[in-house]
Backbone as CSV, one residue per row, in Angstrom:
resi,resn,N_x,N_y,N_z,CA_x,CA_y,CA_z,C_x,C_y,C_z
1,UNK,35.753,53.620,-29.739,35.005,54.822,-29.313,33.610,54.386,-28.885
2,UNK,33.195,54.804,-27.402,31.781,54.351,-27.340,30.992,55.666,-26.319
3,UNK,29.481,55.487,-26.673,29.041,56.711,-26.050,27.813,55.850,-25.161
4,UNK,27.720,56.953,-24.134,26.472,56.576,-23.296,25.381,56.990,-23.470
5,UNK,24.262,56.894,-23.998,22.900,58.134,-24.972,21.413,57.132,-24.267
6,UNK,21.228,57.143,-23.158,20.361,57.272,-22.632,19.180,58.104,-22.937
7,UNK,18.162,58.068,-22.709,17.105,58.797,-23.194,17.042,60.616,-22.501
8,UNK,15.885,59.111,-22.677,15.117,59.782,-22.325,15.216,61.147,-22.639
9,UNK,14.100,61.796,-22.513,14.359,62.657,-21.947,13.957,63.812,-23.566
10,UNK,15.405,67.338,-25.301,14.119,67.490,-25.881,14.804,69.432,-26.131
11,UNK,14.246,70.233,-26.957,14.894,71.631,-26.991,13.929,72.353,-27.905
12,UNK,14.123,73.505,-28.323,13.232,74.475,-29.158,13.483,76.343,-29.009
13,UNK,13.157,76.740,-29.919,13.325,78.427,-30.094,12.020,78.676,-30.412
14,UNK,12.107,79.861,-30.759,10.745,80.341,-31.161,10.570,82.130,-31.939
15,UNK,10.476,82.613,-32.917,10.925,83.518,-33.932,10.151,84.860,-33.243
16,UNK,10.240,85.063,-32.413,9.774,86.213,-31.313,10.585,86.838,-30.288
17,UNK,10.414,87.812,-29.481,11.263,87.815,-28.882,11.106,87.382,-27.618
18,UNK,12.428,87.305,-27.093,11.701,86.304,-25.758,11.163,86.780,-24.831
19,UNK,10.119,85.355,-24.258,8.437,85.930,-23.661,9.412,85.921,-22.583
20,UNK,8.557,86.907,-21.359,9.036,87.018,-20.487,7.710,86.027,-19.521
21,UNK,8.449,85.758,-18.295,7.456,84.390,-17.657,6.869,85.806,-16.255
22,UNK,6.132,85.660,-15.741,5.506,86.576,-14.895,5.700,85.677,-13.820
23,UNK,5.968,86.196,-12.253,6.579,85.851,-11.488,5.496,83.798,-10.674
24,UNK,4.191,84.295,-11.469,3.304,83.582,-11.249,3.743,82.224,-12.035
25,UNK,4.015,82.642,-13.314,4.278,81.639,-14.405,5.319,80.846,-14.535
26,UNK,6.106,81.487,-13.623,7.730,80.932,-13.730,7.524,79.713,-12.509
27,UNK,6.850,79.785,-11.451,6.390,78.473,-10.582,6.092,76.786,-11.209
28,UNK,5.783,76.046,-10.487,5.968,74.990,-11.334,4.418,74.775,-11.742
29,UNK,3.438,75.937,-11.038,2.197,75.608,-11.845,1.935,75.406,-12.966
30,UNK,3.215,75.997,-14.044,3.284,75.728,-15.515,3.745,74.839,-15.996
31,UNK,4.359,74.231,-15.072,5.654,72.911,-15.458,4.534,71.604,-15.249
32,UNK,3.638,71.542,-14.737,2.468,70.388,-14.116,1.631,70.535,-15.763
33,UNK,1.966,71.221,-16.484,1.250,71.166,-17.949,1.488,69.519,-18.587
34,UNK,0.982,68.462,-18.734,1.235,67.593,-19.787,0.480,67.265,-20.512
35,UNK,1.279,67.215,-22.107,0.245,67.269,-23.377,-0.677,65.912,-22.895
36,UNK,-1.766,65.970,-23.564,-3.351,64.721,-23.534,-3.186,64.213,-24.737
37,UNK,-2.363,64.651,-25.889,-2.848,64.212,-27.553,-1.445,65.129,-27.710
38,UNK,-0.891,64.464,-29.217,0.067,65.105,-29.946,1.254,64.702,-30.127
39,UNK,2.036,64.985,-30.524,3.455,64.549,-30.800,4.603,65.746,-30.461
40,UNK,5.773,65.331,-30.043,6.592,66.230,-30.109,7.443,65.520,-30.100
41,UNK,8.862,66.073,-31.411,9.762,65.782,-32.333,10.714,66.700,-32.117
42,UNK,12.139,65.455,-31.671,13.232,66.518,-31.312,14.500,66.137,-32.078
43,UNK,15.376,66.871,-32.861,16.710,66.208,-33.218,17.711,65.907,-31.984
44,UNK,18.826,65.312,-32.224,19.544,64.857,-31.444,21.259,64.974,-32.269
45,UNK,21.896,65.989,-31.454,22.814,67.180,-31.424,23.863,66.202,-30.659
46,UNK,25.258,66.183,-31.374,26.888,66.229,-30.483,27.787,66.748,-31.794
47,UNK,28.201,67.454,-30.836,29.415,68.366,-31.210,28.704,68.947,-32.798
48,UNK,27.810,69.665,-32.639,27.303,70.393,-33.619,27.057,69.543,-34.996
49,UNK,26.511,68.144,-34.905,26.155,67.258,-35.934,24.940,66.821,-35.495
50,UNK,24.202,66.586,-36.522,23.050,65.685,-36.135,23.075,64.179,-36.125
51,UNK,22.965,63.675,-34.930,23.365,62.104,-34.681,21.953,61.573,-34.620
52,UNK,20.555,61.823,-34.593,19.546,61.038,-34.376,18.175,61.828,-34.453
53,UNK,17.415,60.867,-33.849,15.849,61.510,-33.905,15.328,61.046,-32.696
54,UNK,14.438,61.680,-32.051,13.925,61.344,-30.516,12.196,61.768,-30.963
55,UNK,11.352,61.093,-31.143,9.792,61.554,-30.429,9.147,61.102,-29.266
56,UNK,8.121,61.752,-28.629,7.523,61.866,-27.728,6.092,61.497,-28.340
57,UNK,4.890,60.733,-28.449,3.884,60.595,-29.084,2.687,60.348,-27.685
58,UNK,1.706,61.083,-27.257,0.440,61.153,-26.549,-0.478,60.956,-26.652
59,UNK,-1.683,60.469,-26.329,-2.807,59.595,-26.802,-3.884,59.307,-25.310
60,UNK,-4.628,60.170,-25.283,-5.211,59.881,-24.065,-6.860,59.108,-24.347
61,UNK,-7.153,58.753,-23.653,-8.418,57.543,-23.720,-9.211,58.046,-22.473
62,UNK,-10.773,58.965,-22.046,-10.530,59.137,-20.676,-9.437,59.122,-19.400
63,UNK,-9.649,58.597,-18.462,-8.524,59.109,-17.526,-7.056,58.249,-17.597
64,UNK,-7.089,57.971,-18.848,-5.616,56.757,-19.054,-4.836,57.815,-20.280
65,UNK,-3.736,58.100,-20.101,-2.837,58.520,-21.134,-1.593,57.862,-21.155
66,UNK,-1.469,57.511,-22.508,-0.458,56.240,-23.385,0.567,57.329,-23.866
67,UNK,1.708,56.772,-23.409,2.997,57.413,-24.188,3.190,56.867,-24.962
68,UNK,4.024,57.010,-26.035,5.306,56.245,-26.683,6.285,56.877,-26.909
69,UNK,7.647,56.312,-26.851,8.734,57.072,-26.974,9.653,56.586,-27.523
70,UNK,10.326,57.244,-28.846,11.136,56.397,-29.820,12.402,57.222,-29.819
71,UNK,13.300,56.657,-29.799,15.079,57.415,-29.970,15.719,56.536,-30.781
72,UNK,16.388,57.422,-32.038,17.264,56.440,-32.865,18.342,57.289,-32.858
73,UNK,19.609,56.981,-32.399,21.208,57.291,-32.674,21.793,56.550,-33.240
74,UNK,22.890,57.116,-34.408,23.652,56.280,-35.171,24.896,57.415,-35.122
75,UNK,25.522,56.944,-34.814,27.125,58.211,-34.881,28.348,57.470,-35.648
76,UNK,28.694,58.160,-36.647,29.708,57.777,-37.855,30.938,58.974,-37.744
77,UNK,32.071,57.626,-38.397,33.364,58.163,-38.137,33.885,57.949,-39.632
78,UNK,34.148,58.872,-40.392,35.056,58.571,-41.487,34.131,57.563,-42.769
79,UNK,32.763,57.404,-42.544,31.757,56.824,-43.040,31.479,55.567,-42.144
80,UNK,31.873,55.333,-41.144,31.587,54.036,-40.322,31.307,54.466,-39.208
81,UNK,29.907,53.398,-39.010,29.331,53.555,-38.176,29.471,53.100,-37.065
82,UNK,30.270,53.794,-35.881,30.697,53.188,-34.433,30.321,53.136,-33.246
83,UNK,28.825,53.654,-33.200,28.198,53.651,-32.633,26.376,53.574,-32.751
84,UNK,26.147,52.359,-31.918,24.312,52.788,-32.486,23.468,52.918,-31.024
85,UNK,22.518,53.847,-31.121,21.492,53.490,-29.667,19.836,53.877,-30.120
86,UNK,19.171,52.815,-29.740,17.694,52.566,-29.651,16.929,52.489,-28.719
87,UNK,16.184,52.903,-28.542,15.198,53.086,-27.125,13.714,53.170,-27.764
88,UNK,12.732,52.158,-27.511,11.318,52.231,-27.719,10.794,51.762,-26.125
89,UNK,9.665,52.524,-26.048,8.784,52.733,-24.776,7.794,53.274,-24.792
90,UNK,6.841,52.097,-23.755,5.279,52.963,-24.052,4.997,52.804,-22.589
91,UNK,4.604,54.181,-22.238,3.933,54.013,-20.783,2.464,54.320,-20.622
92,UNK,1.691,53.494,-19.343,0.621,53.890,-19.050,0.389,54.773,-18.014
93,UNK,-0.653,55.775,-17.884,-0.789,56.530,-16.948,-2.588,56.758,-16.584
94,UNK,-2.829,56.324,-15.248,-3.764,56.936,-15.145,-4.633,57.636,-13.651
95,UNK,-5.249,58.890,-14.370,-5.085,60.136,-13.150,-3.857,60.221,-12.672
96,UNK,-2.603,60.502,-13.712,-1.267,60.924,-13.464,-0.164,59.693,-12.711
97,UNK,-0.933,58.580,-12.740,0.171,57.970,-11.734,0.166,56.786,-12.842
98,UNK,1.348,56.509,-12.788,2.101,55.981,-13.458,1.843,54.244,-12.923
99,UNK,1.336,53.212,-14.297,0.948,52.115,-13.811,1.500,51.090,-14.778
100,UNK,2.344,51.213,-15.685,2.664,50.687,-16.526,3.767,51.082,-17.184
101,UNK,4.972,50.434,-17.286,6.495,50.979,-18.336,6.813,49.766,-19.218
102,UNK,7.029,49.689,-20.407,7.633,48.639,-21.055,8.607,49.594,-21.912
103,UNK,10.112,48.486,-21.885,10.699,49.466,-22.696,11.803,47.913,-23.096
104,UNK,12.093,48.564,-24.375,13.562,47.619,-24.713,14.609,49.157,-25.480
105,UNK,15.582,48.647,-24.939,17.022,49.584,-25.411,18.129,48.692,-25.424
106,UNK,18.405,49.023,-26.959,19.892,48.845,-27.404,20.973,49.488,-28.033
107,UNK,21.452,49.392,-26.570,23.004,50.498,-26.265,23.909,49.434,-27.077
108,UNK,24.438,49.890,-28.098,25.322,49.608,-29.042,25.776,48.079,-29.250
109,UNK,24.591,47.458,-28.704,24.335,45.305,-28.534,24.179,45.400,-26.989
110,UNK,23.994,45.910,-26.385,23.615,45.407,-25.436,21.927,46.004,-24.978
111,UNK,21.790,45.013,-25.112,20.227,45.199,-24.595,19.519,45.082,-23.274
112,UNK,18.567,45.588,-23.295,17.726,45.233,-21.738,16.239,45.794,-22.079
113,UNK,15.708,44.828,-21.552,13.939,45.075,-21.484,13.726,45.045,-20.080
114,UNK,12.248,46.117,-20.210,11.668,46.419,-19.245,10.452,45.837,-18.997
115,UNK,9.748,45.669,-17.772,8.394,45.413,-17.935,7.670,45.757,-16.607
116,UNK,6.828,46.809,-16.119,6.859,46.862,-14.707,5.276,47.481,-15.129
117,UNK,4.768,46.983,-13.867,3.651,47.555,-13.258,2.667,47.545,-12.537
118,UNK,1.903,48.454,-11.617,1.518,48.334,-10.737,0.596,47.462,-9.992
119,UNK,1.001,47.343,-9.103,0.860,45.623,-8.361,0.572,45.664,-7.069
120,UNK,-0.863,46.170,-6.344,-0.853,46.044,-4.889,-0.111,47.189,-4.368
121,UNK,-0.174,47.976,-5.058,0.671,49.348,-4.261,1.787,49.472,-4.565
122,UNK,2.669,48.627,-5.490,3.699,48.336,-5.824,4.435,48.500,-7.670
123,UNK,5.935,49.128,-8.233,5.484,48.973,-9.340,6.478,47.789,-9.507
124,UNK,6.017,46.579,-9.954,6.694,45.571,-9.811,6.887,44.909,-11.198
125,UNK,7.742,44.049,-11.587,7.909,43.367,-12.938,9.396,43.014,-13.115
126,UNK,9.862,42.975,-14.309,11.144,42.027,-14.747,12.046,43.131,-15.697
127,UNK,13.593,42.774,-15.189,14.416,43.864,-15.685,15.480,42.712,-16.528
128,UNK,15.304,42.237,-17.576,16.440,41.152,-17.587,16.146,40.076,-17.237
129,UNK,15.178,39.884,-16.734,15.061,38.469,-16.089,15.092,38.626,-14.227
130,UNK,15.365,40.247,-14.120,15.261,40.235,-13.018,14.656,40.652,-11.724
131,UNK,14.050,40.428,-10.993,12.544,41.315,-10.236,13.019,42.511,-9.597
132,UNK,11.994,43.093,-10.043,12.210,44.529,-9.429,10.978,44.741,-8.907
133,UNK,10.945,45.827,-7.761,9.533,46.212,-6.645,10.064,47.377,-5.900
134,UNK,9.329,48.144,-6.233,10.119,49.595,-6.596,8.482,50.395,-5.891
135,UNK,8.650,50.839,-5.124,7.682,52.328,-4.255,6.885,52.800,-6.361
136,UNK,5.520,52.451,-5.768,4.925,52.938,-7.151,4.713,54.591,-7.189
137,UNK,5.256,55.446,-6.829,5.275,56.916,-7.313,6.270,57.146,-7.782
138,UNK,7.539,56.151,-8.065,8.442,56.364,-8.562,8.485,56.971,-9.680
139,UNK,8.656,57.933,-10.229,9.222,58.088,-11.960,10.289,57.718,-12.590
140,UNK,10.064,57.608,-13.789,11.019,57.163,-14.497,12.096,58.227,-15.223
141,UNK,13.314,58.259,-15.752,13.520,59.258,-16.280,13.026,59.288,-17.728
142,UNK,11.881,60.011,-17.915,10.965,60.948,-18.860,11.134,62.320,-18.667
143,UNK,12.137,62.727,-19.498,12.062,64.176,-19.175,10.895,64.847,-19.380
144,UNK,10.189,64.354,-20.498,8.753,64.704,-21.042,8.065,65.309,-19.813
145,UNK,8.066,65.029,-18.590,7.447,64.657,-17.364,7.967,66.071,-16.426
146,UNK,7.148,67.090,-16.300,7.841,68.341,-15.701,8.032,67.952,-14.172
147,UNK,7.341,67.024,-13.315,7.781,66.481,-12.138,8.998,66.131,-12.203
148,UNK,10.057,65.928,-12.526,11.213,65.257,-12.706,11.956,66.118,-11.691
149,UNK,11.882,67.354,-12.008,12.912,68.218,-11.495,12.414,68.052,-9.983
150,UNK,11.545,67.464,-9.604,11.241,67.816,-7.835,11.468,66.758,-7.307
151,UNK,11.969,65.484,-7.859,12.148,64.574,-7.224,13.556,64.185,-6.923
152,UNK,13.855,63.884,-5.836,15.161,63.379,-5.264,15.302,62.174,-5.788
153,UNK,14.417,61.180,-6.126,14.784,59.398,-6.632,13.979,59.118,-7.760
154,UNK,14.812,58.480,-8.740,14.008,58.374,-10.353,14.445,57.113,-10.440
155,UNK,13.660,56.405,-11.186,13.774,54.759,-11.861,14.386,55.132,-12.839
156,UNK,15.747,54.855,-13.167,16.825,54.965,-14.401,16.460,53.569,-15.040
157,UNK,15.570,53.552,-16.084,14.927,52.539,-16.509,15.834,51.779,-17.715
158,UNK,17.256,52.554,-17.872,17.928,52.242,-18.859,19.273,51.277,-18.158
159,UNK,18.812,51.079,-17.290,20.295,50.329,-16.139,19.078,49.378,-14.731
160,UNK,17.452,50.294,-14.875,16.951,49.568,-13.890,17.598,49.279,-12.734
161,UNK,17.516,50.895,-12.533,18.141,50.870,-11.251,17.368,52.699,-10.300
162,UNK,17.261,52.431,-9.066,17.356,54.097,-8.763,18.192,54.760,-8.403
163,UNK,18.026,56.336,-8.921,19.184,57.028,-9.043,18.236,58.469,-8.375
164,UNK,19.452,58.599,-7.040,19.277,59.691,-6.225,20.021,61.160,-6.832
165,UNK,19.090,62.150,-6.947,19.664,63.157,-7.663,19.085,64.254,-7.046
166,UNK,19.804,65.762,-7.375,19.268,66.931,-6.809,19.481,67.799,-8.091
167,UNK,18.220,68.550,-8.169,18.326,69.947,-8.568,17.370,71.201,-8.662
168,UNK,18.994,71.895,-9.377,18.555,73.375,-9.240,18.191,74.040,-9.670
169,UNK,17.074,75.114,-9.851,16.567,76.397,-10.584,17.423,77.220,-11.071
170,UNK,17.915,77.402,-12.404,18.907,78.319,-12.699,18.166,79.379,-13.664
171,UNK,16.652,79.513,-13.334,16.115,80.877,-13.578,15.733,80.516,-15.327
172,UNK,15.428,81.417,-15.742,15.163,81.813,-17.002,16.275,81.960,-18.180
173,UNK,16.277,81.829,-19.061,17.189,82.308,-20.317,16.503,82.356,-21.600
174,UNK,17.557,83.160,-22.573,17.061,82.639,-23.660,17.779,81.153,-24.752
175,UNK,17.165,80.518,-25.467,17.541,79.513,-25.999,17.201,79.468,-27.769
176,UNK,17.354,78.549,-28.722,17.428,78.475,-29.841,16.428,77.052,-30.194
177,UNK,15.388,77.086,-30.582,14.856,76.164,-31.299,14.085,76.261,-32.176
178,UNK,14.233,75.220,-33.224,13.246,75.539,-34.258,13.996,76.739,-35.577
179,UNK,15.105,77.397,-34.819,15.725,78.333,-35.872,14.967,79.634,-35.361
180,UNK,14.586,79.852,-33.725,13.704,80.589,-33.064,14.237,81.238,-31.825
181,UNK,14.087,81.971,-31.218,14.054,82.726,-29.963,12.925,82.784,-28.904
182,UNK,13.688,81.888,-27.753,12.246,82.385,-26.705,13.256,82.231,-25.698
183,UNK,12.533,82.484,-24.320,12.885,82.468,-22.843,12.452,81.032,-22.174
184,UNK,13.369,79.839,-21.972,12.966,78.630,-21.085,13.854,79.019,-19.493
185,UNK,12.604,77.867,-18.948,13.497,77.878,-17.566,14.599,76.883,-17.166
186,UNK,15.390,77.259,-16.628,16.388,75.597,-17.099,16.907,75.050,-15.441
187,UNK,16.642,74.268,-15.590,16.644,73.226,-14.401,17.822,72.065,-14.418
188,UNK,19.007,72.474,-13.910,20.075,71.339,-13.610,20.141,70.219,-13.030
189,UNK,20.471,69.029,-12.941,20.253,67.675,-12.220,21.276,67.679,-11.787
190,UNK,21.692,66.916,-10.870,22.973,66.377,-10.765,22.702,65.373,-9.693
191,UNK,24.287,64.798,-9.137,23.809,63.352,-8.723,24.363,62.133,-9.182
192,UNK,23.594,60.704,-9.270,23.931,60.202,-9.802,23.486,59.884,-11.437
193,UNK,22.622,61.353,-11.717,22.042,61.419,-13.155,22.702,62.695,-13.329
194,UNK,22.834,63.257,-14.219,23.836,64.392,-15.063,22.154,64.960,-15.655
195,UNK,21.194,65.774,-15.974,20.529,66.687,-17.063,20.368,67.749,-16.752
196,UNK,20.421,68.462,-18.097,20.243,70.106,-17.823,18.931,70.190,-18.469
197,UNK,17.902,70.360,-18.286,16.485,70.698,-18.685,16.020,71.925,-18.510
198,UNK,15.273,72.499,-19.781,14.990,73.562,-20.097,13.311,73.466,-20.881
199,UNK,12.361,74.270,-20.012,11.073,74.384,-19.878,10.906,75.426,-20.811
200,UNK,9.669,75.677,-21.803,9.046,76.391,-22.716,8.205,77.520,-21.698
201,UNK,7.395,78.410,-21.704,6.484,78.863,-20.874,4.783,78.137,-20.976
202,UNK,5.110,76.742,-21.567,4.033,76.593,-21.734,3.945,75.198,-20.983
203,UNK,5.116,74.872,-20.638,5.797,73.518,-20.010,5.919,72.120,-21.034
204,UNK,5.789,72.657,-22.082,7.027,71.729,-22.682,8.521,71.272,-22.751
205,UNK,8.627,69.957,-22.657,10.163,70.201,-22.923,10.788,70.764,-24.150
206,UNK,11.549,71.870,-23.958,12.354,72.424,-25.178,13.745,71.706,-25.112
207,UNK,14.339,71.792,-24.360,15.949,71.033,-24.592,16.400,70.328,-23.948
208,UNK,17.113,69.472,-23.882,17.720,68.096,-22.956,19.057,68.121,-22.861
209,UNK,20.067,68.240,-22.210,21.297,68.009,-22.510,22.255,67.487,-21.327
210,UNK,22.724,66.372,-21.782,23.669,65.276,-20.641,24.680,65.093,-21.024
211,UNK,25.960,64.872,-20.744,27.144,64.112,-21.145,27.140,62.981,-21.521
212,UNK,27.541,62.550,-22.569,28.366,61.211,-22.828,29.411,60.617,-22.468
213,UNK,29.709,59.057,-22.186,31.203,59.018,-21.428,32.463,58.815,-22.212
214,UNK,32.253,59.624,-22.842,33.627,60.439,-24.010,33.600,61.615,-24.077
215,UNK,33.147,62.132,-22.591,33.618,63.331,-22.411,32.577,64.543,-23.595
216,UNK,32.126,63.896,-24.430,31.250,65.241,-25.029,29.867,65.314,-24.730
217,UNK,28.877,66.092,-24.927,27.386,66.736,-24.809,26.400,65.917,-25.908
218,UNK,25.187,65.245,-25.597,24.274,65.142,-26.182,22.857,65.871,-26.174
219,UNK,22.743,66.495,-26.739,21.688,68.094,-26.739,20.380,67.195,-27.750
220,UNK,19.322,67.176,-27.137,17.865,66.938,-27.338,17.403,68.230,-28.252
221,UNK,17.294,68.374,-29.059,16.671,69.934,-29.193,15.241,70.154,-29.771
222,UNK,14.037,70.843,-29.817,12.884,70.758,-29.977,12.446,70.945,-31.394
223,UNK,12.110,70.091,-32.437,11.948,70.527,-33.747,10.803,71.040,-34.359
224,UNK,9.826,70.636,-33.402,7.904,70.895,-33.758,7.438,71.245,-32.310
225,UNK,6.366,72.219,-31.990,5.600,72.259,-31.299,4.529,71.038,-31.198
226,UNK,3.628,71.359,-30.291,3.289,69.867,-30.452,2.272,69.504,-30.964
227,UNK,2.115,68.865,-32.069,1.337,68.255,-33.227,0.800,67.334,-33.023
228,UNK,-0.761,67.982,-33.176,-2.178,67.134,-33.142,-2.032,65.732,-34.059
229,UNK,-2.167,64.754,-33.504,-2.156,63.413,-34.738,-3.601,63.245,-35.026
């Protein structure tokens, strides 16, 4: 049995009833929100079990803001453990553009490190041992990152590779996080990336959810608002 659990990438409710977004708010002027400082902490959901932990951690320094991003999956069968996935990553950013990715992930022994960054106009560095030079406005898939949804080409930093994708506005709903009720906007991918992403009204990510290639759902879901460190 093996699963594909890629990152990246988050859910939440809220014990109110759900806000309604005003025709102004529902634009992506709200989605261009990204936290400067704080943390945000998401469980990690298949087939109605909890398989892991995902944070998001922010840290800004004047015009440079430092990610880090930690994912631990462990999925057990009968008390054995048959699956594991790890993902640590810290990115640099500054005045929003992206100048720096390091990442190592290990998909159940197989590993790959990252190392890229900007170089002469370029985001350039080593995937494996192997060069990459990649158009520096590229993003990565960070769902964290409310630009995601507008871009046609993302650096799939977990295969280091780009992946051409489209999607769509599927409006407003309500959703469950936290053991809560609110209204996100949810934004479909598709392509050669699979996510269903779902926006807070405040443009956080609240929920994440992609397939695995065993055919079932891995759901991100939002456990904390986002907490001052």
């Amino acid at each position: 049995m093996r699963f594909t659990v890629p990152t990246a990438l988050m859910l939440w409710m809220v014990l109110l009833p759900p806000m309604a977004w005003s025709q102004e708010e529902s634009a992506p002027r709200l989605l261009a929100a990204i936290p400067s400082a704080g943390r945000l902490d998401y469980e990690v959901v298949r087939a109605a079990e909890r398989i892991g932990a995902h944070s998001v951690m922010f840290q800004r320094e004047g015009r440079r803001l430092s990610i880090t991003t930690r994912t631990n999956i462990s999925v057990d069968l009968l008390g054995i453990t048959v699956y594991r996935f790890r993902y640590d990553a810290e990115e640099e950013w500054i005045d929003g553009q992206l100048v720096r990715l390091t990442s190592r992930t290990n998909n159940d022994g197989e590993r790959l490190e990252v190392d890229l960054a900007v170089t002469n106009g370029r985001l350039r560095g080593i995937c494996n041992g192997t060069t990459l030079d990649l158009p520096a406005g590229l993003l990565p898939v960070s769902v964290w990152h409310p630009d995601i949804v507008r871009r046609s080409v993302l650096l799939d930093q977990y295969k280091c590779v780009e992946r051409r994708v489209q999607t769509a506005d599927h409006g407003t709903e309500p959703i469950l996080a936290k053991g809560q009720r609110l209204t996100a906007r949810h934004y479909a991918m598709t392509g050669q990336l699979r996510r269903d992403i779902w926006y807070g009204p405040d443009g956080q990510t609240v929920q994440v959810r992609f397939p695995a290639n065993d055919g079932s759902e891995i759901t991100f879901i939002l456990l904390t608002s986002l907490e001052r460190q």
